[in-house]
ZAFILUM-808571 format. One line per 8 residues: for each residue x, y, z of C-alpha. Coordinates in steps of 0.02 Angstrom, whole numbers, plus 50000, padded with zeros to 5 digits. Example, Ala and Ser with C-alpha at 12.3 -4.5 7.8 and 13.67 -1.06 7.14 Angstrom:
BEGIN
50615:49775:50390 | 50684:49947:50357 $
// end
This chain:
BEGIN
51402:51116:50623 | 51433:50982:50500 | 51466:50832:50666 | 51311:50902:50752 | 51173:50877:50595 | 51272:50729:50556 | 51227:50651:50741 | 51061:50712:50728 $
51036:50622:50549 | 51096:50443:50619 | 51014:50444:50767 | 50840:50528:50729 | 50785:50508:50561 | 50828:50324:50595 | 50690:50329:50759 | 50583:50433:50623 $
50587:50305:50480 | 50580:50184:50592 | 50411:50249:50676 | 50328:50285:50491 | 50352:50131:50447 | 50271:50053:50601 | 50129:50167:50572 | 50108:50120:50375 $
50109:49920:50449 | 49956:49972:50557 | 49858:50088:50449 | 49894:49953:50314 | 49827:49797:50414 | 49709:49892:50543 | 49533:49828:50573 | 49390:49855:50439 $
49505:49883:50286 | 49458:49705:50222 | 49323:49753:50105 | 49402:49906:50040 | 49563:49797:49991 | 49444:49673:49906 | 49378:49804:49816 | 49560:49848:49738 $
49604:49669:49734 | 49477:49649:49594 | 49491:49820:49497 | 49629:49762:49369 | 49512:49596:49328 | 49353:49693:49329 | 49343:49723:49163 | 49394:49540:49096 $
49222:49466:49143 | 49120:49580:49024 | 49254:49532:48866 | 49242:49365:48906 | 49069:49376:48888 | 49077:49466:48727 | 49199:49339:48654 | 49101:49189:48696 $
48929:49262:48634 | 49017:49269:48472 | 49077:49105:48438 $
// end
């Protein structure tokens, strides 16, 4: 039992991980995803433009 699960792991769960990676690569890079990862590009620096603000206007 123990040879027959060990086959199975080394040959298909490498042709599984193998296949979800090559679908993260496309969902991650597919067409129209361009704004969205703008978006989230920006979200850790949105917040620095209104303290900036606030800092200067008190000088």
């Amino acid at each position: 039992m123990y040879t027959i699960l060990r086959e199975l792991a080394d040959s298909w769960f490498m042709l599984i991980m193998f296949l979800m990676f090559i679908g993260i690569v496309i969902f991650a890079f597919r067409p129209g995803t361009k704004k969205a990862y703008d978006h989230l590009r920006n979200l850790p620096l949105r917040d620095d433009d209104v303290l900036v603000e606030d800092n200067s206007g008190e000088k």
